[in-house]
Every structure is written in structure tokens, then in C-alpha cells.
C-alpha positions as CSV (number, residue, x, y, z in Angstrom):
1,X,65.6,24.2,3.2
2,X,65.2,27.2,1.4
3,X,62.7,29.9,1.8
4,X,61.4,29.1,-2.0
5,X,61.0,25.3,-1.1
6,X,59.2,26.4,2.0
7,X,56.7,28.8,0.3
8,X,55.6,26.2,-2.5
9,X,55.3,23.3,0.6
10,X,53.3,25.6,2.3
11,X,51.2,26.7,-0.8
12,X,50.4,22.8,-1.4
13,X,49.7,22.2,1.7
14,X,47.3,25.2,2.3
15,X,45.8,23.7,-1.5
16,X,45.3,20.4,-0.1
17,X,43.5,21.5,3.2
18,X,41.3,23.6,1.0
19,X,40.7,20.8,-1.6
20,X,39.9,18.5,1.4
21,X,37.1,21.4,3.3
22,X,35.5,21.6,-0.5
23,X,35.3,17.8,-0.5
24,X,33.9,17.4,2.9
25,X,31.7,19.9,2.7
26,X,30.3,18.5,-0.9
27,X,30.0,14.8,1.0
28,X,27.8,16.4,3.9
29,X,25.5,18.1,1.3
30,X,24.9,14.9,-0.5
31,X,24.2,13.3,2.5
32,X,22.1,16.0,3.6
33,X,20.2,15.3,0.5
34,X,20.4,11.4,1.0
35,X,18.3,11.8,4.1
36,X,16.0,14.6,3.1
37,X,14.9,12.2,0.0
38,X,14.9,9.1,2.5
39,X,12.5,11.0,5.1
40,X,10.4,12.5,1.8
41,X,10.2,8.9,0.8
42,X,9.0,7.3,4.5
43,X,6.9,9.9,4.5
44,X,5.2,9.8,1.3
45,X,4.9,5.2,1.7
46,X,3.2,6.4,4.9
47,X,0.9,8.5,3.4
48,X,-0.1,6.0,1.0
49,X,-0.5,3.6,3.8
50,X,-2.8,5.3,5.5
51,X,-4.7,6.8,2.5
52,X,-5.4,2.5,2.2
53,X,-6.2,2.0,5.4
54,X,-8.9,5.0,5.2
55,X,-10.2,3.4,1.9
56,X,-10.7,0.3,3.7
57,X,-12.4,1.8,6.7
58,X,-14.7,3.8,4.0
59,X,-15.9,0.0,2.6
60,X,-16.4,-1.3,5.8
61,X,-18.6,1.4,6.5
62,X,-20.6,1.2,2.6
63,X,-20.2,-2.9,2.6
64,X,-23.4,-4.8,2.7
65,X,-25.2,-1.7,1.9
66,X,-27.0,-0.6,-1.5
67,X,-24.3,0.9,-2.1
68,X,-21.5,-1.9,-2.8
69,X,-22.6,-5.1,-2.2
70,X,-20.6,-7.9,0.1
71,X,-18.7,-9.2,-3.1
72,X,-17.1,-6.4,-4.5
73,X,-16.4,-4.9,-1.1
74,X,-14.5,-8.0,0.0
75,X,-12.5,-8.1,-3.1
76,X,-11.1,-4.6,-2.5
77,X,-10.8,-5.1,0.6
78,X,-9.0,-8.1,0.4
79,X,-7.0,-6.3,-2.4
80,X,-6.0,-3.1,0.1
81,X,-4.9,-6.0,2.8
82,X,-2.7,-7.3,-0.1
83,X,-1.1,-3.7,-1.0
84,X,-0.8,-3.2,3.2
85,X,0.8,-6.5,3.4
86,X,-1.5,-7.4,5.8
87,X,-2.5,-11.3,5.5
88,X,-5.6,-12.1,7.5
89,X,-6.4,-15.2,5.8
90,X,-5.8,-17.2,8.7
91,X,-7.9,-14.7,11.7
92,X,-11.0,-16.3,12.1
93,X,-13.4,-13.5,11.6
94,X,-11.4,-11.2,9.0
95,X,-10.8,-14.5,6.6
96,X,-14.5,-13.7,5.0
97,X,-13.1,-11.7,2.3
98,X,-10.3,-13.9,1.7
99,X,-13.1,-16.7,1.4
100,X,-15.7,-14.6,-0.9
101,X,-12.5,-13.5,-3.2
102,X,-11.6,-16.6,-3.5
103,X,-14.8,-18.0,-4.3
104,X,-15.8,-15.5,-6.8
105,X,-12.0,-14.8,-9.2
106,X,-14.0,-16.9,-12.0
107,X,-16.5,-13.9,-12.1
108,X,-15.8,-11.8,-15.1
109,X,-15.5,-8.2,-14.4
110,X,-15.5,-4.3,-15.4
111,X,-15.3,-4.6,-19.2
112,X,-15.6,-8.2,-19.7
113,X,-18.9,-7.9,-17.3
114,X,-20.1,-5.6,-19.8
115,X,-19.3,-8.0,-22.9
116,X,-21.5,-10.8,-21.1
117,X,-24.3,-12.1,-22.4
118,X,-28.0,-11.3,-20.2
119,X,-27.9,-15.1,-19.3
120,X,-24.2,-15.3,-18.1
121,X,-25.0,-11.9,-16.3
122,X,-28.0,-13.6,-14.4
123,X,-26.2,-16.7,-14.0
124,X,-23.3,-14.9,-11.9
125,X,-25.5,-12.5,-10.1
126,X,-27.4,-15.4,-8.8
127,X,-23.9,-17.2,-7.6
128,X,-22.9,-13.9,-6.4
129,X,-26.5,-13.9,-4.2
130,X,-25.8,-16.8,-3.1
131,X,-22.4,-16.4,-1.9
132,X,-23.5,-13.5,-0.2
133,X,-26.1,-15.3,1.5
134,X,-24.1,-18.5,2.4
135,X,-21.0,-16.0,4.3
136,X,-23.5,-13.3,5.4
137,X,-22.5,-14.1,9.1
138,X,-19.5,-14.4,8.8
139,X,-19.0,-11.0,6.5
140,X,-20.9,-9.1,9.7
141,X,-18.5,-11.0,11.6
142,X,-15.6,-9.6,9.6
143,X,-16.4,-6.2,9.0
144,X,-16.9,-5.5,12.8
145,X,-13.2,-7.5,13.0
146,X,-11.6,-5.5,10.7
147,X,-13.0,-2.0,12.2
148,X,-11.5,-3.0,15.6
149,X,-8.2,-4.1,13.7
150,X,-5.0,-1.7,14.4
151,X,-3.0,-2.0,11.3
């Protein structure tokens, strides 16, 4: 072999090592940035989990009072559970808000509340009443349930 064919076999082969370091070093940056985004990501779904748990802690603590009554408390409630993937229809206690939500879907709301008539307004508020009423116990029941609850 001559000294030319040796140079220009050890040229490519010094190119080919350097081609493969630049390609293997580009693959562990993008898989660097793979798990950087991956962790960013649990991170960020285990924020938002526990920014729902919080709001549902924060009803439990305002439900039943003047200031949100058992209905609409149970419905976003039962609504958090949903987005938490939490389905406590079956517990005994915690299926209250399941029950009430259920019971009460019929109910206009927000801006279709607002286009009722005073008589259909009356009419649900007094269903509403008496929902509330009729699951009182069992709402107690369920709020004191769902406080002791590790999610």
C-alpha cells in the first residue's frame, strides 16, 4: 500500500470518527431535551393536579355555607373528581355529589339562568331547596368523607 493510499484511508477514517462524535453528541442533546420537556411536563400535570385538589378542599370548606350553596358546590366538585379521574360514585358517603349532580343537569345555568323567566327561576330554586334538604345528611356525610380522602 502506498503512503498516498494510506494518508486518504486514514483521513476518512479520522472524518468518519468525527462525523460519528458530532452525531452522538447531537443524539444525547436531544435526549437531554426529551427528558427535560418530559420532567417539565410531569411537573406542570402535577401542578394542575394539585391546584384541583386545593380547589376542592376550598368548596368543602365554603359548601353548605352562604356562601355556595350544597348544589353548586357538589357540581364542581363532582366536576374536579371528573378532571382528577377520581370516580367516587360508588363510596358510600362521597356518592352525594354524584347524586345531587345528577339530580339537578335539567337545571339551566349561568347565562341561560339569566334568560329564565321569574316563575321558572322560583320553580328551580324551590327543586334546588328541596334537593338540598332531602341529601342534607348525606352531603355532611360527604364533605367530612371527602376532607379525610387522600387523592
Amino acid at each position: 500500500m502506498s503512503f498516498t493510499a494510506f494518508l486518504m484511508a486514514l483521513f476518512l477514517s479520522v472524518g468518519i470518527m468525527a462525523i460519528s462524535i458530532w452525531f452522538i453528541r447531537h443524539q444525547l442533546k436531544l435526549n437531554r431535551r426529551r427528558e427535560d420537556s418530559l420532567l417539565a411536563g410531569e411537573n406542570r400535570f402535577i401542578e394542575e393536579r394539585q391546584k384541583r385538589i386545593d380547589s376542592v378542599r376550598v368548596l368543602l370548606k365554603v359548601a353548605g355555607t352562604d356562601e355556595i350553596n350544597w348544589i353548586e358546590a357538589s357540581i364542581r366538585i363532582k366536576n374536579l373528581l371528573d378532571q382528577l379521574s377520581e370516580n367516587l360514585s360508588e363510596h358510600e358517603d362521597i356518592s352525594a355529589f354524584y347524586i345531587v349532580t345528577e339530580k339537578t343537569l335539567h337545571i339551566p345555568t349561568h347565562e341561560q339562568w339569566k334568560d329564565l323567566p321569574k316563575e321558572a327561576k322560583v320553580k328551580f330554586s324551590k327543586e334546588m331547596d328541596a334537593y338540598e334538604k332531602e341529601h342534607a345528611e348525606h352531603l355532611a356525610r360527604a364533605k367530612v368523607a371527602l376532607m379525610a380522602y387522600s387523592f
